[in-house]
Structures are given as structure tokens and as C-alpha cells.
C-alpha positions, 0 to 999 in steps of 0.5 A, a space after each residue: 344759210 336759211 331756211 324758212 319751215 311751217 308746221 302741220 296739223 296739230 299745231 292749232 290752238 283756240 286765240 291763235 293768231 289774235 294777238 297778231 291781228 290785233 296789233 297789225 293791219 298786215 295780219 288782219 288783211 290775211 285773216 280777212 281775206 282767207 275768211 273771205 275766200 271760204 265764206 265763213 268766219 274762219 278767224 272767229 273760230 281760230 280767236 274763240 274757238 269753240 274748240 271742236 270746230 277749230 278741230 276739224 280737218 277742214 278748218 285747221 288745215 287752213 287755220 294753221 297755214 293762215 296763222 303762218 302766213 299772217 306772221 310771214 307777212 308781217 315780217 316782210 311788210 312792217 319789218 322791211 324783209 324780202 323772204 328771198 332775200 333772208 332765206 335759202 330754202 322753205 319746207 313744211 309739215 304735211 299741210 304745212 308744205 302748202 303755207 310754204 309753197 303759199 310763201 315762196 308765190 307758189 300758190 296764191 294765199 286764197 288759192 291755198 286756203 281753197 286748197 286746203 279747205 278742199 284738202 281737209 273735207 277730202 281727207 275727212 271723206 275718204 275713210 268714215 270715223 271709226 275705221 281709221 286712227 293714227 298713233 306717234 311711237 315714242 323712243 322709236 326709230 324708222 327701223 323700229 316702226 317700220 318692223 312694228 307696223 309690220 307686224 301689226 298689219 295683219 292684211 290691214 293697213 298699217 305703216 309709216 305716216 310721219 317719220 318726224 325725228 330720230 324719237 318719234 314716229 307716227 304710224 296710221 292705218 285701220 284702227 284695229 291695227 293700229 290698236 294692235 300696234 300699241 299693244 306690240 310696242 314693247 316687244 318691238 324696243 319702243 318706249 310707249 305709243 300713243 293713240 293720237 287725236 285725229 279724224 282721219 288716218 292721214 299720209 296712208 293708202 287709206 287716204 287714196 280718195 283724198 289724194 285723186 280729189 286733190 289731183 283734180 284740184 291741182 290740175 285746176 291750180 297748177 302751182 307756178 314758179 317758185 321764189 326758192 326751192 322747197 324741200 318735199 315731204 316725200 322725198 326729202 330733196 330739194 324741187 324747183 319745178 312746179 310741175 314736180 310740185 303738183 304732182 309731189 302734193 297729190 303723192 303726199 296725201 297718201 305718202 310718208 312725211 319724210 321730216 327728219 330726212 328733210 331736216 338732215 337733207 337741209 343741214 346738208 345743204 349747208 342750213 345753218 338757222 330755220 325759222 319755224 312761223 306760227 307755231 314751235 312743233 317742227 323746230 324742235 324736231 329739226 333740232 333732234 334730228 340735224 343736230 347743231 343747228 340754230 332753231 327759232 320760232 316767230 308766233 308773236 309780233 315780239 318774236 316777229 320784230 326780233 326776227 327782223 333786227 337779227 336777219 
């Protein structure tokens, strides 16, 4: 068995994407069309950057997940593949569970750009710069981490934001206690934590704002049926019904990244090969925590053409 896996935020990189658009009008039509649909020239950014603005929420959210979906639909279209045919099951990283949704007809490509543009300004709007941070602990188990942001919380908020692979954890909350946290990480038996990059500190209750705007966004673009069945991020079991979808996006905002439960959940389910489109984040996490499986990732019209002659 299969499974199809997309990556989050992270994942993006100025000239991301333009390889592929240059060598296939399958891939150019998809950087056209989420352009189109968010009235700026998104694709620009991702080819040239400047990098701060590929960094902002709002247009790395929808970058990444077009990236994603340009080499997705290149496989399907120049290689001859049916994603229900080749494959058995499709998770994604935190906004990466929106491309796969987006891949098994969910959601519309230009309504998951929509809702991911309105995802990343909601997320950014829900807490002011400075008041919030995250931090990935390295060499640290979901015992450990969840103990440490314990500790470190102080009547703050401070918990568990990704719980990626049995090496890394990623905590988000206030930034004192998050600044707090890595300076326990010691006494907890954690090899080091790192502050991390981001605007915001996503997948925690801070986000509560951001998780009632995409409620509402959602009420208005309900997703529909699925081709395949995804496994969710905050339960790290399979869902089908698209009602369960909507309502599992909005609870995700707020809530864990459940991503190593996902991957042993999907090795369980008998998934032997996942392929990881546009990027090479999350397979390696899958391979740390499911053990002996077989990971690639497609990023590029090569890996896209071998993919085609192996499936």
C-alpha cells in the first residue's frame, strides 16, 4: 500500500517551483491559477523571492501547497497517473493536510489557495509579533516534552505543537515561556532546544482567533467527498466524511500535529511506500518514526518522471 504525504510550513525556499514551471505547462497553469485567484503574483515570489515575503504566513502557506500540487499534477497529467489509482491513503503536515485534501478533490485548487491565504493572515492576526514563539526540542520524546512544557508554563501557555518523530518535538505558547522551556531543556533529558523562525506560535490556544475565522471560512466551503481517506493531523486516524473534515480543520488550528502517531497509524494500516510531493521534510520524519518503510520524495520533473516508471 501507499500513501501520498505533503509537507508544512518550513518547507519553503526562494526558486521553489521554478524548475517545474519552466519545464511543464501542467505546472505553469497551477502557479497561474493560484496567482490568479489571490490577486498577487505569488509565483514570482516563490521563483525570486525577496525572501522575507516568501516568509510570511500568508504567502507560504499557499506557496507550499502550490508547489505540492504543480508536481502532483504533473504526475497525473504528463505521467499517465490516477492518484486513486497509485494510491491508498494522503496525509499532510499542518497546512499540508489542506494540499492533501486539495489532491483527493476535497477542495478545489483555488479554494484551498483562498483558504489558505485567509489561514496564514488569521494565524498571523491572532496573537501581535513578540508575544508568541515556538521551539523544536531535539532528542526529545512526547513524554519529555509534554513534562517540560509543564514545567515551563507558569500559568502561561506553553504545550505541545507538533509531535513529529520519536527525535523531535515542537512546543509553542508565550514567548517567556517558551524562552523558559529552553532553558530547562536539560534537566528534562533533552539534548537542546531550539527557538524556531515563525510569526506566530501556531497549533496552540493562542491561535483560538484564527481557529473561529477558519470556521467560518469553512461553513462557507464545506469540503466534499473524498477520492481517498486522509489521515488527520489531530487524530492520527483515518476520516472519510467530509463533515469530520471541516470540522477536524478548524480543531487543528489550535491542536497538536499528531505526525509520528500519523505515520505509525499509516504503517499499520498496511503502507508500505509514501511519497512525499514538493519538498523532502516529512518523509524522513515518517521513516524515524514507522520504521521500515520505503520513503521518496518528487520535487523535481526527474523524480517526477521516475516516480511515473516505478508506480
Amino acid at each position: 500500500m501507499r500513501a501520498f504525504v505533503f509537507p508544512g510550513q518550513g518547507s519553503q525556499k526562494i526558486g521553489m517551483g521554478a524548475e517545474l514551471a519552466e519545464a511543464s505547462a501542467v505546472a505553469r497553469e497551477v502557479f497561474e491559477e493560484v496567482d490568479d485567484v489571490l490577486g498577487q503574483h505569488l509565483s514570482k515570489i516563490m521563483r525570486e523571492g525577496p525572501d522575507d515575503q516568501l516568509m510570511l504566513t500568508e504567502n507560504a502557506q499557499p506557496a507550499i501547497m502550490a508547489n505540492a500540487i504543480a508536481c502532483l499534477r504533473v504526475l497525473e497529467k504528463e505521467g499517465g497517473i490516477s492518484i486513486a489509482d497509485k494510491c491508498d491513503f494522503v496525509a499532510g503536515h499542518s497546512l499540508g493536510e489542506y494540499t492533501a485534501l486539495c489532491a483527493v478533490g476535497a477542495f478545489s485548487l483555488a479554494d484551498t489557495a483562498r483558504l489558505l491565504k485567509l489561514r496564514g493572515q488569521s494565524m498571523q492576526a491572532a496573537v501581535p509579533v513578540g508575544v508568541g514563539a515556538m521551539a523544536a526540542l531535539l532528542g526529545a520524546d512526547i513524554e519529555k516534552a509534554t513534562a517540560l512544557a509543564e514545567a515551563a508554563a507558569q500559568g502561561e501557555v506553553c504545550s505541545v505543537a507538533n509531535d513529529n518523530d520519536p527525535t523531535q518535538v515542537v512546543l509553542s505558547g508565550h514567548r517567556e515561556a517558551i524562552e523558559r522551556a529552553i532553558g530547562m531543556v536539560k534537566e528534562h533529558g533533552i539534548k537542546r532546544g531550539v527557538a524556531l523562525p515563525v510569526s506566530a506560535p501556531f497549533h496552540c490556544e493562542l491561535m483560538r482567533p484564527a481557529a473561529d475565522a477558519m470556521a467560518e471560512a469553512l461553513e462557507a466551503t464545506p469540503a466534499r467527498a473524498l477520492h481517498l481517506p486522509l489521515f488527520a493531523n489531530v487524530t492520527a486516524a483515518m476520516v472519510t466524511d467530509p463533515a469530520d473534515v471541516t470540522r477536524l480543520l478548524v480543531e487543528q488550528v489550535t491542536g497538536r500535529v499528531r505526525w509520528r502517531e500519523s505515520a505509525i497509524a499509516m504503517r499499520e494500516a498496511g503502507v508500505e511506500r509514501f511519497v512525499e510531493f514538493g519538498g523532502k521534510v516529512v518523509g524522513p520524519m515518517i521513516k524515524r518514526s514507522a520504521g521500515e518503510v520505503d520513503v521518496a520524495s518528487v520535487a523535481t520533473i526527474a523524480e517526477i518522471e521516475e516516480l511515473a516508471k516505478a508506480l
